[in-house]
N, CA, C and O atoms as a GROMACS GRO file, in nm:
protein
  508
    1UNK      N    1   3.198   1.168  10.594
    1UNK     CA    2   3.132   1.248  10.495
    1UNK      C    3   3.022   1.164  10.431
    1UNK      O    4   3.048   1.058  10.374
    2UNK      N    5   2.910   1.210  10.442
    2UNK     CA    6   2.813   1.124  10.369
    2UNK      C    7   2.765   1.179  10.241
    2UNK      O    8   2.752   1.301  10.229
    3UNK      N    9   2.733   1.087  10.130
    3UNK     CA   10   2.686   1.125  10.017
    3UNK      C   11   2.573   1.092   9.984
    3UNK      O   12   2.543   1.004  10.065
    4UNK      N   13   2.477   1.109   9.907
    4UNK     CA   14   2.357   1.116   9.856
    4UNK      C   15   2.295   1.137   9.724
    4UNK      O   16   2.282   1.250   9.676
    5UNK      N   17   2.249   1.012   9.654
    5UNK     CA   18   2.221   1.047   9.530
    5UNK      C   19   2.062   1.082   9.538
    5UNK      O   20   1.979   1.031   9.614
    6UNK      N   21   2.036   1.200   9.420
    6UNK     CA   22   1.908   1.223   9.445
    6UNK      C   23   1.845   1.261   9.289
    6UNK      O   24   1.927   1.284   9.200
    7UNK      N   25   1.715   1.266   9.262
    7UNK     CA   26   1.668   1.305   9.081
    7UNK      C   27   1.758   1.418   9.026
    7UNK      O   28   1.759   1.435   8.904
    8UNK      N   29   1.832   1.494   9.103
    8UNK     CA   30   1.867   1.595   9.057
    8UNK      C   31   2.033   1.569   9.048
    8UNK      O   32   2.109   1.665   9.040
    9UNK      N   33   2.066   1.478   9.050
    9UNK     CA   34   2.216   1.468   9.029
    9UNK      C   35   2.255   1.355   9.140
    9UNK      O   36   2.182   1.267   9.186
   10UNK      N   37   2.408   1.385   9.174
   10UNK     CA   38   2.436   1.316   9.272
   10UNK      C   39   2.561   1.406   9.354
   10UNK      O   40   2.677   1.438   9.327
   11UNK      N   41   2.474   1.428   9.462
   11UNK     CA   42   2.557   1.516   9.587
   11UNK      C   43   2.623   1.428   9.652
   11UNK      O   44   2.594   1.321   9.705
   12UNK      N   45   2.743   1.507   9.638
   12UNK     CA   46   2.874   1.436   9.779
   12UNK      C   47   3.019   1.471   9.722
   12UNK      O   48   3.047   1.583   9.680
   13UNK      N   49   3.103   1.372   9.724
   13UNK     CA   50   3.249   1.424   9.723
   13UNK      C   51   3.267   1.427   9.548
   13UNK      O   52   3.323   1.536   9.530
   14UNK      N   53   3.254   1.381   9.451
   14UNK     CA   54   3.266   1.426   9.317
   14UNK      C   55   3.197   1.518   9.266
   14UNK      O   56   3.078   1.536   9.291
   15UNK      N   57   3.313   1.627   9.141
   15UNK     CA   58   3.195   1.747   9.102
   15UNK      C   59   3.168   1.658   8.997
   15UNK      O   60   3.243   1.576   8.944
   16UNK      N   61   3.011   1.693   8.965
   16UNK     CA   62   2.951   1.639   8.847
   16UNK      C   63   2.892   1.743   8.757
   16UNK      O   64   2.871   1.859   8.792
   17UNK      N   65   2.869   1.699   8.648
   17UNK     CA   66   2.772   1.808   8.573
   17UNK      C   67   2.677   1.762   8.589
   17UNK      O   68   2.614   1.866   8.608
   18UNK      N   69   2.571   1.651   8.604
   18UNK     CA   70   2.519   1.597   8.550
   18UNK      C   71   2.370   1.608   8.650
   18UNK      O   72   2.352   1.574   8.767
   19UNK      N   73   2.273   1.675   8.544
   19UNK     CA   74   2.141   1.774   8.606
   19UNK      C   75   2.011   1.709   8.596
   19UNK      O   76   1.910   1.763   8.641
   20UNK      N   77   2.011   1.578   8.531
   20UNK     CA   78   1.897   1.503   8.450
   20UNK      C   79   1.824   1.408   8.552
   20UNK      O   80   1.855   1.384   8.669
   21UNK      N   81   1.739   1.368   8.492
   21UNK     CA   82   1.657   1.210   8.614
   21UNK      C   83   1.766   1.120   8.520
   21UNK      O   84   1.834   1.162   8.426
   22UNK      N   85   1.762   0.990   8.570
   22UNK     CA   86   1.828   0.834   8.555
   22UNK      C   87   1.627   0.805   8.439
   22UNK      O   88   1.608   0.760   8.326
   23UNK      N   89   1.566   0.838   8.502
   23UNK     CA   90   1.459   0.809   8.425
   23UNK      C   91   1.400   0.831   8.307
   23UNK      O   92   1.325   0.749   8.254
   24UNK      N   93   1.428   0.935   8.262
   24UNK     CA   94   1.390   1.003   8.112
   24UNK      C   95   1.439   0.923   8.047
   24UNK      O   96   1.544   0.860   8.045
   25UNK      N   97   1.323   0.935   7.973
   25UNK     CA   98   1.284   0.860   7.833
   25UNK      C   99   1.196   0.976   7.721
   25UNK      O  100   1.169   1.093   7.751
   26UNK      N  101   1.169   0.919   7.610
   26UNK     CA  102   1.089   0.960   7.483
   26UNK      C  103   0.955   0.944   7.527
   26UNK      O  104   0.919   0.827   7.545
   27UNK      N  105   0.866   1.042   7.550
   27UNK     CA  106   0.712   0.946   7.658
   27UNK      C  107   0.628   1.112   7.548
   27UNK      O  108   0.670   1.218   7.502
   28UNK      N  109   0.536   1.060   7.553
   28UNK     CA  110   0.415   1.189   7.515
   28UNK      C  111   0.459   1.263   7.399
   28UNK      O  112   0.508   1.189   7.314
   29UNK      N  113   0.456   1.413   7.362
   29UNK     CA  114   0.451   1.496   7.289
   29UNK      C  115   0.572   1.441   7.174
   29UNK      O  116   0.573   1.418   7.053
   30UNK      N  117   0.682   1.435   7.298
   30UNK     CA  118   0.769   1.417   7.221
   30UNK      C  119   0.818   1.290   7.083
   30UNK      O  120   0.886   1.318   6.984
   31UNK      N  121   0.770   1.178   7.111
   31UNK     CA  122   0.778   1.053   7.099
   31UNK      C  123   0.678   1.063   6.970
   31UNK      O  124   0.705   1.000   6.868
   32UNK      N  125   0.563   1.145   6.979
   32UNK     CA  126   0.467   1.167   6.877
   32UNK      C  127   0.537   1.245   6.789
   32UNK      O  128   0.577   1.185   6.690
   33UNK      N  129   0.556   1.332   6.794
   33UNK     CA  130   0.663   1.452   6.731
   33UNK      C  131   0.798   1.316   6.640
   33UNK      O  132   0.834   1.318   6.523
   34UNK      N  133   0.826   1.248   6.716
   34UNK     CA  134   0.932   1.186   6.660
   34UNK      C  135   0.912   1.085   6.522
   34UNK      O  136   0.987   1.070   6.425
   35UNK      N  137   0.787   1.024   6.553
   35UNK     CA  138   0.737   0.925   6.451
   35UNK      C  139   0.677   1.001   6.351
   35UNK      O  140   0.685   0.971   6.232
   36UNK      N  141   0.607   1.112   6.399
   36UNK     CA  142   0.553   1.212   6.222
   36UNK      C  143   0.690   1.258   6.132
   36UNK      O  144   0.700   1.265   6.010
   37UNK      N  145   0.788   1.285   6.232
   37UNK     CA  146   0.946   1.305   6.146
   37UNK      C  147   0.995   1.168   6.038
   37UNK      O  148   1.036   1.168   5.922
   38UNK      N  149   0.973   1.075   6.123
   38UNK     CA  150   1.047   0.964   6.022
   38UNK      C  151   0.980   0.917   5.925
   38UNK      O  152   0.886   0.858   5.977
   39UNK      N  153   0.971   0.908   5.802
   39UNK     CA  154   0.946   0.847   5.669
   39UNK      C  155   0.916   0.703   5.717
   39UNK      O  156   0.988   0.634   5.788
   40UNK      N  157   0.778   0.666   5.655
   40UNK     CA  158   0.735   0.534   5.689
   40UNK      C  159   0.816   0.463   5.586
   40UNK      O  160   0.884   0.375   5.640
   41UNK      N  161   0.841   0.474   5.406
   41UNK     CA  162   0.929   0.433   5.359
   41UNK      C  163   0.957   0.505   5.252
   41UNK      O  164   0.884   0.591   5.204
   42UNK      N  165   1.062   0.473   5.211
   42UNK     CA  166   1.183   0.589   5.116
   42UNK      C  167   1.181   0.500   5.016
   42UNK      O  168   1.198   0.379   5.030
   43UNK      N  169   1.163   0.554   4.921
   43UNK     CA  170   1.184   0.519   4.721
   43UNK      C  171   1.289   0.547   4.702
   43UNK      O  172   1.343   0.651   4.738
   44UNK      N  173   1.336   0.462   4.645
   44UNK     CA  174   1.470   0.422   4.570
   44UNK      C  175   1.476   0.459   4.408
   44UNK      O  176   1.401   0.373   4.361
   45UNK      N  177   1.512   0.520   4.322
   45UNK     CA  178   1.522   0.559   4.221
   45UNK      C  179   1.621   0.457   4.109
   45UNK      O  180   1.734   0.409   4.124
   46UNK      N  181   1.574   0.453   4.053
   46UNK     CA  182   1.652   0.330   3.917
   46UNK      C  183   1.806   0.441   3.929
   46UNK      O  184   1.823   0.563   3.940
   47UNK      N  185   1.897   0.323   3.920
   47UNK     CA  186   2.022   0.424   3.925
   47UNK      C  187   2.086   0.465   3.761
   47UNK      O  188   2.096   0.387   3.666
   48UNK      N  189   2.118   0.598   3.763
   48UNK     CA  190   2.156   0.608   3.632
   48UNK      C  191   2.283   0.603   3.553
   48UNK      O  192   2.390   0.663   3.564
   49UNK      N  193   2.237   0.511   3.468
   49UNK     CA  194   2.372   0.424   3.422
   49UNK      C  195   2.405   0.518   3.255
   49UNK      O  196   2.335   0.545   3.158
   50UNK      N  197   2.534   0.540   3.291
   50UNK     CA  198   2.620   0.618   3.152
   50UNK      C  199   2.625   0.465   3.071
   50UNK      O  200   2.634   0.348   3.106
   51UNK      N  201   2.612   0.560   2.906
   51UNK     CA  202   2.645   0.418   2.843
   51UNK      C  203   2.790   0.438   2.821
   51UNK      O  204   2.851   0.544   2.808
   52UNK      N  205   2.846   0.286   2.819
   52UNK     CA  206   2.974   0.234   2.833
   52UNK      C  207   3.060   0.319   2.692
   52UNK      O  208   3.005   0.356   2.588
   53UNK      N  209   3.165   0.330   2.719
   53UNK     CA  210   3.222   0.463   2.631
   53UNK      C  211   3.391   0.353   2.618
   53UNK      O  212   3.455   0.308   2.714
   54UNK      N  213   3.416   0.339   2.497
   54UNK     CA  214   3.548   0.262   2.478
   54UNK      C  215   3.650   0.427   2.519
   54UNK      O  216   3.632   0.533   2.459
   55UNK      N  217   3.720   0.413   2.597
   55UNK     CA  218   3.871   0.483   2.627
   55UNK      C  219   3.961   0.462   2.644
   55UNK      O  220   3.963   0.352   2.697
   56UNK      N  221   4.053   0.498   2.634
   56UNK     CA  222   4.217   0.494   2.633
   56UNK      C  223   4.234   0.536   2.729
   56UNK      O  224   4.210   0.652   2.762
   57UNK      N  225   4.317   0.375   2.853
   57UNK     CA  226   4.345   0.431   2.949
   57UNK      C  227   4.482   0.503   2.971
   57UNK      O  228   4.501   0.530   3.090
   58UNK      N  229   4.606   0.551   2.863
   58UNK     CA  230   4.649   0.617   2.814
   58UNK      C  231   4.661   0.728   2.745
   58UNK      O  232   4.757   0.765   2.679
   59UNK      N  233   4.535   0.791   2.767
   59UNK     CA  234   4.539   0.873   2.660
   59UNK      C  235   4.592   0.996   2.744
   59UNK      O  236   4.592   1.019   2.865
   60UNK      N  237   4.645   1.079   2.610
   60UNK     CA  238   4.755   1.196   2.659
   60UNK      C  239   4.891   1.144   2.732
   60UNK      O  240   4.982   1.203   2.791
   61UNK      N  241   4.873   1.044   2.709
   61UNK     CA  242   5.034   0.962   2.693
   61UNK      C  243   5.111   0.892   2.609
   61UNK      O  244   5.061   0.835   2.513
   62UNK      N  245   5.220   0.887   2.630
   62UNK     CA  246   5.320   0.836   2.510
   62UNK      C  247   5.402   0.951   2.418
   62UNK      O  248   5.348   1.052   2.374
   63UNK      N  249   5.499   0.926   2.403
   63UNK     CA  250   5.576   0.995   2.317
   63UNK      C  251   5.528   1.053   2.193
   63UNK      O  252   5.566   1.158   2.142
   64UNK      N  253   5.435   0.968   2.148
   64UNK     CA  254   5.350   1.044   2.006
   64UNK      C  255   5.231   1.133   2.025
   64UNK      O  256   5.199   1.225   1.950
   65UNK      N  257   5.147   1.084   2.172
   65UNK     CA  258   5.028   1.135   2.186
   65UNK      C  259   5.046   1.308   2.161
   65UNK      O  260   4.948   1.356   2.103
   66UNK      N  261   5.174   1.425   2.203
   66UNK     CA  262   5.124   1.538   2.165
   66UNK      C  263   5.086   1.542   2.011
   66UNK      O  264   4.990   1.613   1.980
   67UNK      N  265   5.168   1.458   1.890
   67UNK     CA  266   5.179   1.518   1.778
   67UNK      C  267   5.007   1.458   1.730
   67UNK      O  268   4.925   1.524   1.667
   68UNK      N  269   4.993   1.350   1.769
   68UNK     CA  270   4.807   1.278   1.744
   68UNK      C  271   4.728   1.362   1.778
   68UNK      O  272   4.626   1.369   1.709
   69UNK      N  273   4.742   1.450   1.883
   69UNK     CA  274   4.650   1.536   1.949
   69UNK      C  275   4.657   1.663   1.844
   69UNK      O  276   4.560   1.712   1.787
   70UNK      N  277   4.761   1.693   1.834
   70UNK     CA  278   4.779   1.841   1.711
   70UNK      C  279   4.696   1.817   1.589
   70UNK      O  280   4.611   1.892   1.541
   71UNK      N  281   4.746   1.669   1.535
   71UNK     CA  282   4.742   1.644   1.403
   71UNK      C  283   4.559   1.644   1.435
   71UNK      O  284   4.501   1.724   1.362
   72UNK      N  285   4.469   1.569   1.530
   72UNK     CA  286   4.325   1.533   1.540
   72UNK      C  287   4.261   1.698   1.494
   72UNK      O  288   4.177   1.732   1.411
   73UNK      N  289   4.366   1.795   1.615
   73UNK     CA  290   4.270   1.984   1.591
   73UNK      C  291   4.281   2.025   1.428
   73UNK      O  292   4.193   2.068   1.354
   74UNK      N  293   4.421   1.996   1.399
   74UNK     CA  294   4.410   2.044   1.247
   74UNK      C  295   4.367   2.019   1.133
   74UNK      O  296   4.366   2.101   1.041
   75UNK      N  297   4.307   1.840   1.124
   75UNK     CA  298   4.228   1.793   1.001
   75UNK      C  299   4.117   1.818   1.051
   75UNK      O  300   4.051   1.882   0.969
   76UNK      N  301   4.053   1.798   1.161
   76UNK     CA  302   3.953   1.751   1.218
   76UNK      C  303   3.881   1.640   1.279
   76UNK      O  304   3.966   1.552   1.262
   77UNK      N  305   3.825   1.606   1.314
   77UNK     CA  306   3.790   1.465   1.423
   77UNK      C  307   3.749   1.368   1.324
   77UNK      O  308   3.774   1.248   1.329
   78UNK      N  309   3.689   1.424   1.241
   78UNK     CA  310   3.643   1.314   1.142
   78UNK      C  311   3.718   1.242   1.021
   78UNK      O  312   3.702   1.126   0.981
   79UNK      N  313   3.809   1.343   0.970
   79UNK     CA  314   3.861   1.295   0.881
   79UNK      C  315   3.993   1.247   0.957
   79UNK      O  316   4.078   1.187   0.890
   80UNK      N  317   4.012   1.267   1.074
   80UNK     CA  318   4.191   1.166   1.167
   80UNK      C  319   4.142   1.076   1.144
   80UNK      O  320   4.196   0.996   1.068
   81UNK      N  321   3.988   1.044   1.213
   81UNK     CA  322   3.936   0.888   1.233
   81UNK      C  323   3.918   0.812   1.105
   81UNK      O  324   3.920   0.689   1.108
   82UNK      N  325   3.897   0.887   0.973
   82UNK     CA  326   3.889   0.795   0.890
   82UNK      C  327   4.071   0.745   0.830
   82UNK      O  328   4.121   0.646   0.776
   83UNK      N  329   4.114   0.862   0.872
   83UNK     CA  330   4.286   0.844   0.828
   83UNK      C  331   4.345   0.725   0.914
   83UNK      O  332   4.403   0.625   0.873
   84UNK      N  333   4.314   0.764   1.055
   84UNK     CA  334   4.369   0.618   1.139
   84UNK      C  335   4.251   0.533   1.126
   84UNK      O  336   4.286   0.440   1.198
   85UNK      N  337   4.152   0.507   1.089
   85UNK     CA  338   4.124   0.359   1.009
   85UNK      C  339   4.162   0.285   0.935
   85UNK      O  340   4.129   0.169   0.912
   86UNK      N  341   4.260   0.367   0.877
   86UNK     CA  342   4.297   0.349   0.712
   86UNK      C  343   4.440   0.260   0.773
   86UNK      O  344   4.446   0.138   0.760
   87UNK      N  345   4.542   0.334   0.833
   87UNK     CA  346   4.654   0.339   0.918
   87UNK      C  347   4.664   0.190   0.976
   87UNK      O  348   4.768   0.126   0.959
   88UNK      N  349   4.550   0.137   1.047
   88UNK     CA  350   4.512   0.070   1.161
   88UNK      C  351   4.487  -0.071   1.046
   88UNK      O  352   4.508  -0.186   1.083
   89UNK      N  353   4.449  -0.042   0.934
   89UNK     CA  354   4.405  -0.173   0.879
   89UNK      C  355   4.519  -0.156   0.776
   89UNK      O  356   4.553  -0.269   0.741
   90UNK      N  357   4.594  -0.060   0.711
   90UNK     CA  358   4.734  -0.105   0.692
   90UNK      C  359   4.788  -0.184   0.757
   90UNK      O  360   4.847  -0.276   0.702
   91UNK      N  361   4.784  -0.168   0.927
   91UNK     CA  362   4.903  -0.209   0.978
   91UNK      C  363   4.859  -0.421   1.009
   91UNK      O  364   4.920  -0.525   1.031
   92UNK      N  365   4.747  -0.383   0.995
   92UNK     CA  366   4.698  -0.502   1.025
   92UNK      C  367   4.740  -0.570   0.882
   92UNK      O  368   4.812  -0.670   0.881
   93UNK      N  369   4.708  -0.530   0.800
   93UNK     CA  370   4.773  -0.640   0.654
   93UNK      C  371   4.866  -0.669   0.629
   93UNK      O  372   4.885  -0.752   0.540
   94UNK      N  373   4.991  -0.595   0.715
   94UNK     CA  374   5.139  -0.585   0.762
   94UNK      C  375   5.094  -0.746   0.852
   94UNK      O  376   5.108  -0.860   0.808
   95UNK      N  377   5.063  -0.723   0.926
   95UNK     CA  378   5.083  -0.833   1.034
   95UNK      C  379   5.013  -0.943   0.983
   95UNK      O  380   5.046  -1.042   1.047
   96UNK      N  381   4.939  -0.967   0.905
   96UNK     CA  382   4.844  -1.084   0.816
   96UNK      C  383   4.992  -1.145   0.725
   96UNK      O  384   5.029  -1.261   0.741
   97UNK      N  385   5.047  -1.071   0.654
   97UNK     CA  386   5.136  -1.072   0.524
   97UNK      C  387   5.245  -1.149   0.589
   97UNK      O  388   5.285  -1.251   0.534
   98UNK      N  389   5.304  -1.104   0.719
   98UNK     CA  390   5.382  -1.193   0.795
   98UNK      C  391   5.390  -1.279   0.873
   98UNK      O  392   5.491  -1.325   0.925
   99UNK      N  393   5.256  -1.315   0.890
   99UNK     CA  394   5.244  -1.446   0.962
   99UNK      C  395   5.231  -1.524   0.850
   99UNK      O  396   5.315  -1.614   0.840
  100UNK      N  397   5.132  -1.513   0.747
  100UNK     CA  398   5.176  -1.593   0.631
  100UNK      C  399   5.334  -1.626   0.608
  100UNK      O  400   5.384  -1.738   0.618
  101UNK      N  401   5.387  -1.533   0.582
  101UNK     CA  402   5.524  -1.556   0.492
  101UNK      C  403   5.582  -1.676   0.639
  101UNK      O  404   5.611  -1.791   0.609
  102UNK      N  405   5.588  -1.647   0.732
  102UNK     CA  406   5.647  -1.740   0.871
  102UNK      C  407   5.517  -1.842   0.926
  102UNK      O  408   5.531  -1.903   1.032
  103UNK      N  409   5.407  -1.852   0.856
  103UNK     CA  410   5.339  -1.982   0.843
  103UNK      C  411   5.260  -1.987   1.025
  103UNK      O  412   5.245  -2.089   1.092
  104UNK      N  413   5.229  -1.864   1.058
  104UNK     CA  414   5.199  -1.867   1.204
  104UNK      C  415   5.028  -1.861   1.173
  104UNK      O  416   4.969  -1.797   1.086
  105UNK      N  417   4.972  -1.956   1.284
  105UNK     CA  418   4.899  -1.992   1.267
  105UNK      C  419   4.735  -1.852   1.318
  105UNK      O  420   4.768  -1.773   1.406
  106UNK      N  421   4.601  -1.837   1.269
  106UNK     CA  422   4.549  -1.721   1.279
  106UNK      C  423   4.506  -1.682   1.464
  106UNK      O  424   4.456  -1.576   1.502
  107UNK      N  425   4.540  -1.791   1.545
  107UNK     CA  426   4.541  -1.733   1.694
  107UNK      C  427   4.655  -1.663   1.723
  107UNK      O  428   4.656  -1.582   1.816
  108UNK      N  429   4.777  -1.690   1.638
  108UNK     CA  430   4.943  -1.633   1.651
  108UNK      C  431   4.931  -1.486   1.620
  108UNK      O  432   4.964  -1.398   1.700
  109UNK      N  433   4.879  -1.464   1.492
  109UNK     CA  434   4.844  -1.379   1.413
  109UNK      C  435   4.722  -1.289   1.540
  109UNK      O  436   4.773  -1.208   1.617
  110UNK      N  437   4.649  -1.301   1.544
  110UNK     CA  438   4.535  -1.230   1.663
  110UNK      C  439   4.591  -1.182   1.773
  110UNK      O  440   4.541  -1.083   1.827
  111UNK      N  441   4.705  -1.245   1.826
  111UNK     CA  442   4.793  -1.249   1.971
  111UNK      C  443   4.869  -1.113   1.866
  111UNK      O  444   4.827  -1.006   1.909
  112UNK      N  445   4.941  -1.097   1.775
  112UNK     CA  446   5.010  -1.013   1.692
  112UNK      C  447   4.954  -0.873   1.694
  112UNK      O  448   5.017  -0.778   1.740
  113UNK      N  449   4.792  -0.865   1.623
  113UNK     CA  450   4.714  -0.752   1.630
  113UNK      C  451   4.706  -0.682   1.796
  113UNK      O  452   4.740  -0.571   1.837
  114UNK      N  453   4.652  -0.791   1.860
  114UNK     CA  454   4.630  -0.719   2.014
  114UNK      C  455   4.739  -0.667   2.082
  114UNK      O  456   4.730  -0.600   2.186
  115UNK      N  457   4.908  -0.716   1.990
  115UNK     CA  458   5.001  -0.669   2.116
  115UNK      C  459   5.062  -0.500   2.039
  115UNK      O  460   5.116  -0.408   2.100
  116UNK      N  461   5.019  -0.511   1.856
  116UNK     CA  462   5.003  -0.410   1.790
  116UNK      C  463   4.954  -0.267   1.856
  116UNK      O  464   5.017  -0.162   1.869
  117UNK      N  465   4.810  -0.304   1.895
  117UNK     CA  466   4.713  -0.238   1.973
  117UNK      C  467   4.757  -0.147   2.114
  117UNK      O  468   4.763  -0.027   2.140
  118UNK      N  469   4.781  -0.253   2.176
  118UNK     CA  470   4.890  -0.232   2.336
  118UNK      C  471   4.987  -0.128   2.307
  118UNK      O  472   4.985  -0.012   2.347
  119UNK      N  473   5.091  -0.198   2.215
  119UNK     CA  474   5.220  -0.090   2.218
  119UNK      C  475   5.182   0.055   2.180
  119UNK      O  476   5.228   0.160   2.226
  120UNK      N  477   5.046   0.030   2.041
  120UNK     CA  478   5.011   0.175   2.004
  120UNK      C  479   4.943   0.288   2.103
  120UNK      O  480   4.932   0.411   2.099
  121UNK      N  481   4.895   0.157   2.217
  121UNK     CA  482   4.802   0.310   2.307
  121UNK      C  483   4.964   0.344   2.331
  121UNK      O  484   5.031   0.421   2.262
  122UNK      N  485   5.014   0.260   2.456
  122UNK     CA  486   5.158   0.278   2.496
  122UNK      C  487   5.237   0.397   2.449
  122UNK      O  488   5.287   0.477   2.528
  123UNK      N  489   5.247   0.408   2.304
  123UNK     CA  490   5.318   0.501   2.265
  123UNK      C  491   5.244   0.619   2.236
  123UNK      O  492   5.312   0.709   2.187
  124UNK      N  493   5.122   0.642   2.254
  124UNK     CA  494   5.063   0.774   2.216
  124UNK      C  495   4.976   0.770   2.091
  124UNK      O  496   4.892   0.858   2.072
  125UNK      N  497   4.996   0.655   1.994
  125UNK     CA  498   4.955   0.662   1.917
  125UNK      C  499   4.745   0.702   1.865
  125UNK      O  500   4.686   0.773   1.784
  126UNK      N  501   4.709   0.601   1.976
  126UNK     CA  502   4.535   0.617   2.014
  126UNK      C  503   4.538   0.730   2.113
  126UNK      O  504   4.434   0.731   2.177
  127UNK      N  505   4.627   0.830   2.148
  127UNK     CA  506   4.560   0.946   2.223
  127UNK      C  507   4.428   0.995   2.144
  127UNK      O  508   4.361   1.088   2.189
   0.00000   0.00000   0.00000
């Protein structure tokens, strides 16, 4: 059985699909056509940056966070925030008052506030 490859495929014992030249390439019309398509170069746009927003990566958690969330709709946003300011630097003169009385020194005392902070997201409290 003899076989024969030729521009139009290749005749003999395998079926092929295959209908094309080995030669084609991108040549003339096309090749022109191709380079008016591509963008000689692309602008880049300044990327837009949100400004940085302090959040609670807790929030709507903790055992207290539903009643913080109630209590924020019913005074209002402004006057919670001035109430837990108030709250927040109570609690801090709490923790000043006792490192004094136990003689701990003001990095002991700072380590005190931040773990204050922690437990309060923790519990719902900064929802």
């Amino acid at each position: 059985m003899a076989t024969s490859i030729s521009a139009t495929g290749f005749n003999g014992g395998f079926g092929t699909s295959f209908k094309g030249s080995w030669g084609a390439s991108i040549v003339g019309e096309d090749y022109a056509m191709l380079i008016k398509s591509v963008p000689n170069h692309v602008r880049v746009g300044k990327p837009v940056k949100s400004p940085p927003m302090m959040k609670n990566v807790n929030e709507g958690k903790g055992v207290f966070a539903p009643v913080v969330v109630i209590t924020r709709q019913v005074i209002g946003k402004k006057r919670f925030n001035q109430l837990r300011g108030k709250a927040i630097a109570l609690h801090s003169q709490v923790i000043t008052e006792f490192c004094r009385s136990i003689g701990a020194d003001p990095k002991q005392r700072q380590g005190l506030i931040r773990l204050a902070k922690k437990n309060g997201e923790r519990l719902g409290f900064l929802a």
